[in-house]
C-alpha positions as a Markdown table, in Angstrom:
| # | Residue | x | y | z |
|---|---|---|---|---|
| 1 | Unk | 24.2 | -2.1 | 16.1 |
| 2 | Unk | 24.1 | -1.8 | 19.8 |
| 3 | Unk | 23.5 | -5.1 | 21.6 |
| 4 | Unk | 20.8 | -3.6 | 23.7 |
| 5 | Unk | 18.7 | -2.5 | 21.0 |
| 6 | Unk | 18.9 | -5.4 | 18.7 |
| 7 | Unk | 16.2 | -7.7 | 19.7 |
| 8 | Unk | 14.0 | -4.4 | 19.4 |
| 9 | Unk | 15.7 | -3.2 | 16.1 |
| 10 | Unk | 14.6 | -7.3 | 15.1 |
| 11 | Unk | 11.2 | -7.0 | 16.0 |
| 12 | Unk | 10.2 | -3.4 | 14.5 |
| 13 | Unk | 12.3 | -5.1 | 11.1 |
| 14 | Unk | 10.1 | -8.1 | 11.5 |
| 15 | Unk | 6.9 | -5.7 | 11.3 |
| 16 | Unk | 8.3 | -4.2 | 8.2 |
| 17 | Unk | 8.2 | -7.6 | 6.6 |
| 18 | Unk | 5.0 | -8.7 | 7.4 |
| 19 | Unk | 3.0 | -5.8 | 6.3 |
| 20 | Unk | 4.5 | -6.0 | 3.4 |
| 21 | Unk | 3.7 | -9.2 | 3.3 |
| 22 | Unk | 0.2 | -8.1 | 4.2 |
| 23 | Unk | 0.6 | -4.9 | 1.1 |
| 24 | Unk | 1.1 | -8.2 | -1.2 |
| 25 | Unk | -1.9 | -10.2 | -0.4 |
| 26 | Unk | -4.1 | -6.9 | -0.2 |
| 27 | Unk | -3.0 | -6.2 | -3.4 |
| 28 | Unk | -3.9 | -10.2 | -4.4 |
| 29 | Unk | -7.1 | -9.6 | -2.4 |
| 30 | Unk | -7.8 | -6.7 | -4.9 |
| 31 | Unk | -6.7 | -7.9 | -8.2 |
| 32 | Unk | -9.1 | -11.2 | -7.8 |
| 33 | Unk | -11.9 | -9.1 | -6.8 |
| 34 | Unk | -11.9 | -11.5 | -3.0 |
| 35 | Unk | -12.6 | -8.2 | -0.8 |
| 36 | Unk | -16.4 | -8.6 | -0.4 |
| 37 | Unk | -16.3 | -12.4 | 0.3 |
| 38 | Unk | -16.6 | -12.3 | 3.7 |
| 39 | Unk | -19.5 | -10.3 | 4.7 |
| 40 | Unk | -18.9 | -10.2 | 8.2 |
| 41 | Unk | -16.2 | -9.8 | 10.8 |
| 42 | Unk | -15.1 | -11.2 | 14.3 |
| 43 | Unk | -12.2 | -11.1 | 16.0 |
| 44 | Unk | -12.2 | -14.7 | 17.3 |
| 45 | Unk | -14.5 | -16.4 | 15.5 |
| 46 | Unk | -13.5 | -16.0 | 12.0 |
| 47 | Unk | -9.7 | -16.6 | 12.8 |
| 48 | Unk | -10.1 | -20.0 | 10.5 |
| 49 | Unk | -11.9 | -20.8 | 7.5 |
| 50 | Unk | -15.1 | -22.6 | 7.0 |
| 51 | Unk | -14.4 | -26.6 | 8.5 |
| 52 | Unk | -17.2 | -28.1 | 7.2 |
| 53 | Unk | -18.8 | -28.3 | 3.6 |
| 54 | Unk | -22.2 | -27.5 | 5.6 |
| 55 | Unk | -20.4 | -24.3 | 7.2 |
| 56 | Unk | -18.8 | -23.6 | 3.7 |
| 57 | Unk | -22.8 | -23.7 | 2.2 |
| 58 | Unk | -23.9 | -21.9 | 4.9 |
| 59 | Unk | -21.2 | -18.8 | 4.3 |
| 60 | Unk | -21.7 | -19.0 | 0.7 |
| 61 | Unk | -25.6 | -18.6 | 1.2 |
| 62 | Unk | -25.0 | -15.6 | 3.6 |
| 63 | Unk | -22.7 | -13.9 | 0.7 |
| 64 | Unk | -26.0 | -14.4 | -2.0 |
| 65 | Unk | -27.6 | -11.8 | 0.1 |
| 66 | Unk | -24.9 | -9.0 | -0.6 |
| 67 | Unk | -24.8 | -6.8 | -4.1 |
| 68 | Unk | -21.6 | -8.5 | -5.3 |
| 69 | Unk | -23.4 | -11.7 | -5.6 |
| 70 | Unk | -26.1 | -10.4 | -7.2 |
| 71 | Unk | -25.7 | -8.0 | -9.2 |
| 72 | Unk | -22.6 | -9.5 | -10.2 |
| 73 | Unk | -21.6 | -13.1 | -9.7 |
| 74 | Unk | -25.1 | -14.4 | -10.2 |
| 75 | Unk | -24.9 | -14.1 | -13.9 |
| 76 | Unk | -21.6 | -15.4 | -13.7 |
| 77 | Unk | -22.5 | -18.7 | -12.9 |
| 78 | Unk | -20.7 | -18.3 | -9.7 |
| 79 | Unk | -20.2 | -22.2 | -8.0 |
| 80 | Unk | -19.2 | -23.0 | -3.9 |
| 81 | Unk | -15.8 | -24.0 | -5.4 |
| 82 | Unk | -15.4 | -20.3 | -7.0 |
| 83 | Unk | -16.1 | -18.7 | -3.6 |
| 84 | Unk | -14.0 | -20.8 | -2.0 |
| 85 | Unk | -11.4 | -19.2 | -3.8 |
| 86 | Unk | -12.2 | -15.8 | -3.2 |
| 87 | Unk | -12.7 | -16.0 | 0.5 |
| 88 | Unk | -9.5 | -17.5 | 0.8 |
| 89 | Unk | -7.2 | -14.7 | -0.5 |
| 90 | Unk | -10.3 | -12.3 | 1.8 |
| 91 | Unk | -9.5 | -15.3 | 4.8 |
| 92 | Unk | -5.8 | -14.7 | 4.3 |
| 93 | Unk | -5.7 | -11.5 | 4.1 |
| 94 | Unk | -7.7 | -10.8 | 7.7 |
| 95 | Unk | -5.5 | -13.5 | 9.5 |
| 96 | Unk | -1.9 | -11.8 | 8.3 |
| 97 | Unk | -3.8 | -8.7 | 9.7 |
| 98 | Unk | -4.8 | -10.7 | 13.2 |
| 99 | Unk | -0.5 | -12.3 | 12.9 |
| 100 | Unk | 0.6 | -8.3 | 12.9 |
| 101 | Unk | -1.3 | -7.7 | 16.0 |
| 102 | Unk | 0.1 | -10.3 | 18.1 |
| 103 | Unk | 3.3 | -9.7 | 16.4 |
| 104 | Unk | 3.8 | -5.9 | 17.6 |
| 105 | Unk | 1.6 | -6.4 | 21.1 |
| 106 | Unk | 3.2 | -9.4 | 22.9 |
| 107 | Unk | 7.0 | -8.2 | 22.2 |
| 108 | Unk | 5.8 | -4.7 | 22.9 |
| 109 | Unk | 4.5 | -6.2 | 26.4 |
| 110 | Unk | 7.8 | -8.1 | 26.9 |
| 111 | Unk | 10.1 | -5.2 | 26.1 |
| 112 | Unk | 8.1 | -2.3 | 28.3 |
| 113 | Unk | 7.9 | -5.5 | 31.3 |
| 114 | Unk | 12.1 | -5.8 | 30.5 |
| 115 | Unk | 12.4 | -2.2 | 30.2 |
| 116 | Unk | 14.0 | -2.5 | 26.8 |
| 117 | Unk | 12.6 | 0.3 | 25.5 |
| 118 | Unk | 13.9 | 3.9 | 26.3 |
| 119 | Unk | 11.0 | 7.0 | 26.7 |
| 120 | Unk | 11.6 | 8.1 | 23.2 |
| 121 | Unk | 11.2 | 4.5 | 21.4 |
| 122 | Unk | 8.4 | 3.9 | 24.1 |
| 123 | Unk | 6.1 | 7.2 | 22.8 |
| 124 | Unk | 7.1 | 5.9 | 18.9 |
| 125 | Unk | 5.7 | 2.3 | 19.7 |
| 126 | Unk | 3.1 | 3.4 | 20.9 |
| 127 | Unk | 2.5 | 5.3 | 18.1 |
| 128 | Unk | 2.7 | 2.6 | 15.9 |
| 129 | Unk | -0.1 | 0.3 | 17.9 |
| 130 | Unk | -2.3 | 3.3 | 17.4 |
| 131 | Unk | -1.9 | 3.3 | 14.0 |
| 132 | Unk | -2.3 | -0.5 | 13.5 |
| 133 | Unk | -5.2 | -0.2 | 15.1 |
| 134 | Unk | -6.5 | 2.1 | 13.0 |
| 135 | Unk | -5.3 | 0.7 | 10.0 |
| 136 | Unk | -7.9 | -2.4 | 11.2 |
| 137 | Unk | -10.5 | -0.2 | 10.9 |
| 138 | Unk | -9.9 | 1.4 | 8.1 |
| 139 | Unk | -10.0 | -2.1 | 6.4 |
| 140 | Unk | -13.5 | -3.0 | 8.2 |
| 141 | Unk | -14.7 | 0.7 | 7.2 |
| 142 | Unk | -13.5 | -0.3 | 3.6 |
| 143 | Unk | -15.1 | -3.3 | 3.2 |
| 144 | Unk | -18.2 | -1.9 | 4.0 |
| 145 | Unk | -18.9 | 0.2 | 1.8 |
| 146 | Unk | -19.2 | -2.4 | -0.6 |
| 147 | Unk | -22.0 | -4.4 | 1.3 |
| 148 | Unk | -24.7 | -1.7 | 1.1 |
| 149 | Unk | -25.9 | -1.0 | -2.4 |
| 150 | Unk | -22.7 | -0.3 | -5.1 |
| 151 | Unk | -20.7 | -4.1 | -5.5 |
| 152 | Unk | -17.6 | -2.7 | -5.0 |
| 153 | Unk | -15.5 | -0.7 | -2.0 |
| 154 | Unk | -15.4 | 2.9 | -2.1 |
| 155 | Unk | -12.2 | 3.9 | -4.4 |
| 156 | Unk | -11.9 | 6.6 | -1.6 |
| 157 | Unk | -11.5 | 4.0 | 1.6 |
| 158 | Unk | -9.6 | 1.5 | -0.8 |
| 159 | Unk | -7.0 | 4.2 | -1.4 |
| 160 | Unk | -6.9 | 5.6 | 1.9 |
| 161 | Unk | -6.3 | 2.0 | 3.5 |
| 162 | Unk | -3.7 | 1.0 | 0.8 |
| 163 | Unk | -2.1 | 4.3 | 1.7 |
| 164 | Unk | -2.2 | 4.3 | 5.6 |
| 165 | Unk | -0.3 | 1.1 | 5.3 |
| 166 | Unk | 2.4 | 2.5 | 3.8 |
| 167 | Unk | 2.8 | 5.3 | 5.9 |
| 168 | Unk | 2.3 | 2.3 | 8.6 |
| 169 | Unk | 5.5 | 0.6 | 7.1 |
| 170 | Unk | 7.4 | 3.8 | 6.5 |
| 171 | Unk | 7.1 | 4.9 | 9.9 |
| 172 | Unk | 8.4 | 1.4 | 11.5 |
| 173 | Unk | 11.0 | 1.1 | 9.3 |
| 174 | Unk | 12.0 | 4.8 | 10.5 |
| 175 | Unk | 11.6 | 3.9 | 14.2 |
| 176 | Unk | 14.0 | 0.9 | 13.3 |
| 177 | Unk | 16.3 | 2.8 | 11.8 |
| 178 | Unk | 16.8 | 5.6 | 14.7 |
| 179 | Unk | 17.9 | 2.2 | 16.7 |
| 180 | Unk | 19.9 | 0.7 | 13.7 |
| 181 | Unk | 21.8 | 4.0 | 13.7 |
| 182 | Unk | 21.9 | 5.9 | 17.2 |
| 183 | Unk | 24.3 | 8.2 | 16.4 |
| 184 | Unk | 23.7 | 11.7 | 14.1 |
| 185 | Unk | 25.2 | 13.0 | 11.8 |
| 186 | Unk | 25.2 | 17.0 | 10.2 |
| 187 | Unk | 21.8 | 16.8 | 8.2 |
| 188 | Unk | 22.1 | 18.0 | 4.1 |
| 189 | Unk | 19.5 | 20.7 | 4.2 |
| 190 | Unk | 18.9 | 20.8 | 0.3 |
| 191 | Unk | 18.9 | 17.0 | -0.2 |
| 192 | Unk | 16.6 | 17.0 | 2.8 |
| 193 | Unk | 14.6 | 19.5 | 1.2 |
| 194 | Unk | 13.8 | 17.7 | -2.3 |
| 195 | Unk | 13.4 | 13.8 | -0.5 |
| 196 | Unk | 10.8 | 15.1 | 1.4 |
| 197 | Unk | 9.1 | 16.5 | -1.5 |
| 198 | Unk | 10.1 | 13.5 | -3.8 |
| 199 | Unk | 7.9 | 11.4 | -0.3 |
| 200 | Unk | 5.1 | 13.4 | -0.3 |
| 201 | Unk | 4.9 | 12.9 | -4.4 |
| 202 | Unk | 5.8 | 9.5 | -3.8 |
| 203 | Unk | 2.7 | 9.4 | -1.3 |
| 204 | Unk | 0.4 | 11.0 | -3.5 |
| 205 | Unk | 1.1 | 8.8 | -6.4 |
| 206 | Unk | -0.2 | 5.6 | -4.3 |
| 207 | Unk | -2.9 | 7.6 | -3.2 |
| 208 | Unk | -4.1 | 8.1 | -7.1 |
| 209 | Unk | -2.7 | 4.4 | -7.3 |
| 210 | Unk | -5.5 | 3.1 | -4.9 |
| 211 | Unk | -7.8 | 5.3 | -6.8 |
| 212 | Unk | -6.7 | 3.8 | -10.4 |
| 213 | Unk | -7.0 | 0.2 | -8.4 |
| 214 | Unk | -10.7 | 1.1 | -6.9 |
| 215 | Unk | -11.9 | 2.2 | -10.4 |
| 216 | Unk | -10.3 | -0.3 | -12.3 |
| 217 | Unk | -9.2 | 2.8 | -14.4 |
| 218 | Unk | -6.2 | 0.6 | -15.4 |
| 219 | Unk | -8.5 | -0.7 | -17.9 |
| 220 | Unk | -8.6 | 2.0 | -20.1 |
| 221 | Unk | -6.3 | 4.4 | -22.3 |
| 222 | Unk | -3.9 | 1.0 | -22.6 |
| 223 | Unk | -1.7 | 3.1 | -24.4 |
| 224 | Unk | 1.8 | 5.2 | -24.0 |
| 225 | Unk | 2.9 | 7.9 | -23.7 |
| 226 | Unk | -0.1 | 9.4 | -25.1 |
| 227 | Unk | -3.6 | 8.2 | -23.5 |
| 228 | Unk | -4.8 | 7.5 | -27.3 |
| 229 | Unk | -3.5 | 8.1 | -30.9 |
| 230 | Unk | -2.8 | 11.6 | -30.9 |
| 231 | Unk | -4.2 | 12.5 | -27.3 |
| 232 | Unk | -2.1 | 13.7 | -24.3 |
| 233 | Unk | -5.4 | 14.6 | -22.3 |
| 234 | Unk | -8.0 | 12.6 | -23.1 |
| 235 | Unk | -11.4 | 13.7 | -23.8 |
| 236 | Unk | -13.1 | 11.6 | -21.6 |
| 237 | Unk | -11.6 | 13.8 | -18.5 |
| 238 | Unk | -13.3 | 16.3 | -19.5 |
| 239 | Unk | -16.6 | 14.7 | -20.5 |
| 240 | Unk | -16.6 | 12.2 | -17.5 |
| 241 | Unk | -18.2 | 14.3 | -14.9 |
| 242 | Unk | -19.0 | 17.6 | -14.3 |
| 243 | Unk | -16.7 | 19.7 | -12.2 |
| 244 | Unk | -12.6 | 19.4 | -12.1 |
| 245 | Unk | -12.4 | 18.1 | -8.5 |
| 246 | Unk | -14.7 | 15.0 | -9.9 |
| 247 | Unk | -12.8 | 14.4 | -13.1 |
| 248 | Unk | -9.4 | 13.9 | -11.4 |
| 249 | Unk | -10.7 | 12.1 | -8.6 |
| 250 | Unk | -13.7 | 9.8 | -9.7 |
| 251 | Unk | -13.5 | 9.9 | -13.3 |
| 252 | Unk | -11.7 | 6.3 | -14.3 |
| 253 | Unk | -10.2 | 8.6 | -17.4 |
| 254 | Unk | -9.2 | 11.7 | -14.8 |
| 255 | Unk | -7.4 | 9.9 | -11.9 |
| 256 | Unk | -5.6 | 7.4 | -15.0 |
| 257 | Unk | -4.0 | 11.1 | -16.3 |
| 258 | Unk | -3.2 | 12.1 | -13.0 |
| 259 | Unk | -1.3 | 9.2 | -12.0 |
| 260 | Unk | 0.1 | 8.9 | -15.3 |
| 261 | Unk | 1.7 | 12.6 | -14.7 |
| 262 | Unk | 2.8 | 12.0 | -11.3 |
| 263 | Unk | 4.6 | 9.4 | -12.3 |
| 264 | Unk | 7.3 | 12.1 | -14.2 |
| 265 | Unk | 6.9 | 14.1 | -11.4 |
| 266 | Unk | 7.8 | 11.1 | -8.6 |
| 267 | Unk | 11.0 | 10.7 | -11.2 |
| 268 | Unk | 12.0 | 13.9 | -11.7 |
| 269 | Unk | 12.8 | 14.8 | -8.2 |
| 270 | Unk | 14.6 | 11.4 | -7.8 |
| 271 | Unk | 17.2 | 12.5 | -10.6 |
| 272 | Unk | 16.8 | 16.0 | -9.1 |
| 273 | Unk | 17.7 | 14.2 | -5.8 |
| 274 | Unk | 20.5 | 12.2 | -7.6 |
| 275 | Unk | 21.8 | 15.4 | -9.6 |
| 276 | Unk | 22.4 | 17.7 | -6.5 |
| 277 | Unk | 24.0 | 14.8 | -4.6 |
| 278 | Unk | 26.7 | 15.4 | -6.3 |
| 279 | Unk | 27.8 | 18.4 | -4.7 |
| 280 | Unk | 28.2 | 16.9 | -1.4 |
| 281 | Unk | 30.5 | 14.5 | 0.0 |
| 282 | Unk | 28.0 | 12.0 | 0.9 |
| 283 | Unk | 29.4 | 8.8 | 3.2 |
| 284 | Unk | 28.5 | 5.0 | 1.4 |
| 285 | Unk | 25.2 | 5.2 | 2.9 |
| 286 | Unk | 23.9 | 8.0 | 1.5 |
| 287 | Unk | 25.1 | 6.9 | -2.2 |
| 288 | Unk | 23.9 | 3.6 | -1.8 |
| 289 | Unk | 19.9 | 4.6 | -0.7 |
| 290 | Unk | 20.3 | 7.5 | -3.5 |
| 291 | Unk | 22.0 | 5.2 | -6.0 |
| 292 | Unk | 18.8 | 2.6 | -5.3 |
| 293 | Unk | 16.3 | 5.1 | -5.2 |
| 294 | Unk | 17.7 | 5.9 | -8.9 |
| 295 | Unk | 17.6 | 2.2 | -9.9 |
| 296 | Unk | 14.0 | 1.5 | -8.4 |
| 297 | Unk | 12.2 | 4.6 | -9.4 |
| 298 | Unk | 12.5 | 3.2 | -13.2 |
| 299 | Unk | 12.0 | -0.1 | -12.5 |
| 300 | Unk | 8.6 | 1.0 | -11.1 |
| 301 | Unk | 8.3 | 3.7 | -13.6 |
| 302 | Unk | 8.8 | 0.5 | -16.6 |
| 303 | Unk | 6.5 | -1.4 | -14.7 |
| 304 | Unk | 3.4 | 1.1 | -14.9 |
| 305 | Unk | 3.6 | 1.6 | -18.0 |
| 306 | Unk | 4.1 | -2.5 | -18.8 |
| 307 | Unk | 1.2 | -2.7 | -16.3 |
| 308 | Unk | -0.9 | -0.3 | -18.6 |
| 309 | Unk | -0.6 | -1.7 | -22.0 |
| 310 | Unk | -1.3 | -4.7 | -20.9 |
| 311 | Unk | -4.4 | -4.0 | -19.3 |
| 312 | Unk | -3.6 | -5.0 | -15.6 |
| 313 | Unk | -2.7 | -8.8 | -15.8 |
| 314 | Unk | -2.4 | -10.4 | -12.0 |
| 315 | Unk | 1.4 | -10.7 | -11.7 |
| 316 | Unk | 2.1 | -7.1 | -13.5 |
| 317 | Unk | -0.2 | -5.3 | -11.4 |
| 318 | Unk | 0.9 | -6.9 | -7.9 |
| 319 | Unk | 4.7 | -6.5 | -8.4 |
| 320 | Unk | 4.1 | -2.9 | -9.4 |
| 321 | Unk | 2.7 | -2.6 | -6.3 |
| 322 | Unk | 5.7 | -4.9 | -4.6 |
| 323 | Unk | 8.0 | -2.1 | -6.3 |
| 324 | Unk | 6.0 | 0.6 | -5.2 |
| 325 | Unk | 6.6 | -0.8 | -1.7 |
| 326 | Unk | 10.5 | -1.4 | -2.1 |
| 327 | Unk | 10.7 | 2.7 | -3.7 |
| 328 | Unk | 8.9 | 3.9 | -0.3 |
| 329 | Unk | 11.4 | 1.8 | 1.7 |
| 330 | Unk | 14.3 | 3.3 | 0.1 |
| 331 | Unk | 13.2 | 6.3 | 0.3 |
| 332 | Unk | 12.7 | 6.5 | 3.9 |
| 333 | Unk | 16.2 | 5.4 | 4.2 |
| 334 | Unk | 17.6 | 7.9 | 1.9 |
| 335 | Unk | 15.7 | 10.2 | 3.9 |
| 336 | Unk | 16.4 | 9.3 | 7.0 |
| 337 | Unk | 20.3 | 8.7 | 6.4 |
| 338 | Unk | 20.6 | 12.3 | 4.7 |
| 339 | Unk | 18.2 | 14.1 | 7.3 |
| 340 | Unk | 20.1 | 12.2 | 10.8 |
């Protein structure tokens, strides 16, 4: 690591670890059903938590108004203490999100006033604050789509904010590691080849995972490998909606199947990955981030189906999605180490 880049190479690491940090309590935020709890947003004002128990009744007779409440936690006998738990993990969630922003601005500032950053790093940070910023967006335009009329967000926004973060986190970690390792190296064409596919799988398969999440299709077909007792295709895709561009991506039986498949597909170019590696004299990098990729891939692969047949408990469901954020991780260094 080259002295000049390390305090850089520190603070793009440091980025990795609190989004995924902010992955974890999204995913928290989502499994407790906290997202809708706060039914507004400012940038200054909502930095803390209610203070007072009047504020706290006044927040919590804003949130009555709103179509979770009730068409939902009304008949729930739904108490101040209940929503002070939901807005909490909602409260948490938006603050780790406000800590990122000050986290990549201020050194960003300090590095371009230092001239630590060279014109290539420069254009990639820059990048980057783009696409935090638009990742905040994303969130708000989330979120409200849940505050109209239907009591829950839009499976479509859920996913594609779950997924932008990733891509988020993939792309800093890549920035990272072009400091981490400056020099490069012949790339390996045909492993090159089938990691970008395995990523864009990979990709895919936490898209249909935000789409399993924002239907709560994880409810259903709690069985494995088959859907049901002699069914590898369930009948409800087909009866679930009307065309097949619906069934696979708002049916709750249709987007379960396709994310059940993908999952084979996300492992089979992994072993592909692993199985051609052999043919090339790889240095101790390269084995290790294949070697992981190997090791996580079924990890997260036992997970799911765990996570399935037991119906989506809280700790199942968020460390599939902590291992779904460890497999992306290695994979971008597997990528980058056998494309640079």
């Amino acid at each position: 690591m080259k002295n000049k880049n390390k305090s850089v190479i520190i603070w793009l690491l440091s980025g990795c670890l609190l989004l995924f940090i902010m992955v974890v309590v999204g995913g928290i935020t989502r499994l407790t059903n906290s997202g809708l709890s706060m039914t507004d947003w400012h940038l200054v004002t909502d930095t803390f938590p209610p203070l007072s128990e009047a504020k706290w009744q006044d927040t919590f007779e804003q949130y009555k108004k709103f179509p979770e409440y009730q068409k939902i936690n009304v008949h729930n006998d739904f108490q101040l203490d209940d929503y002070k738990f939901i807005y909490f993990w909602e409260w948490f969630h938006r603050f780790i999100g406000r800590i990122i922003g000050l986290a990549f601005i201020i050194p960003f500032v300090y590095f371009l006033i230092k001239k630590r950053l060279s014109s290539e790093t420069l254009k990639k940070c820059i990048i980057l604050l783009t696409m935090g910023a638009f990742q905040g967006f994303l969130g708000w335009f989330m979120v409200r789509s849940g505050l109209i009329d239907n009591p829950d967000v839009s499976h479509f926004r859920l996913s594609l904010h779950l997924t932008f973060a990733f891509i988020t986190f993939a792309y800093t970690l890549w920035v990272a590691l072009d400091l981490i390792y400056p020099e490069r190296n012949n790339p390996i064409p045909p492993l090159r080849n089938i990691a970008r596919y395995a990523l864009v799988f990979l990709l895919i398969q936490i898209i249909y995972g935000g789409f399993v999440a924002g239907l709560n299709a994880g409810l259903i077909h709690n069985h494995w490998p088959l859907m049901s007792d002699g069914q590898f295709l369930h009948e409800s895709v087909i009866l679930e909606k009307d065309t097949w561009l619906q069934r696979l991506t708002e049916g709750k039986s249709g987007v379960q199947f396709v994310h059940r498949t993908l999952a084979y597909v996300v492992v089979g170019f992994i072993l592909l990955l692993a199985f051609k590696s052999h043919k090339f004299d790889l240095n101790k990098n390269q084995k290790s981030g294949i070697n992981a990729l190997v090791i996580i891939v079924f990890l997260q692969f036992g997970l799911g189906v765990f996570t399935l047949l037991y119906s989506v408990p809280l700790w199942l469901g968020l460390t599939h999605q902590v291992m779904a954020f460890l497999l992306v991780a290695t994979m971008t260094y597997t990528l980058h180490r056998i494309s640079k």
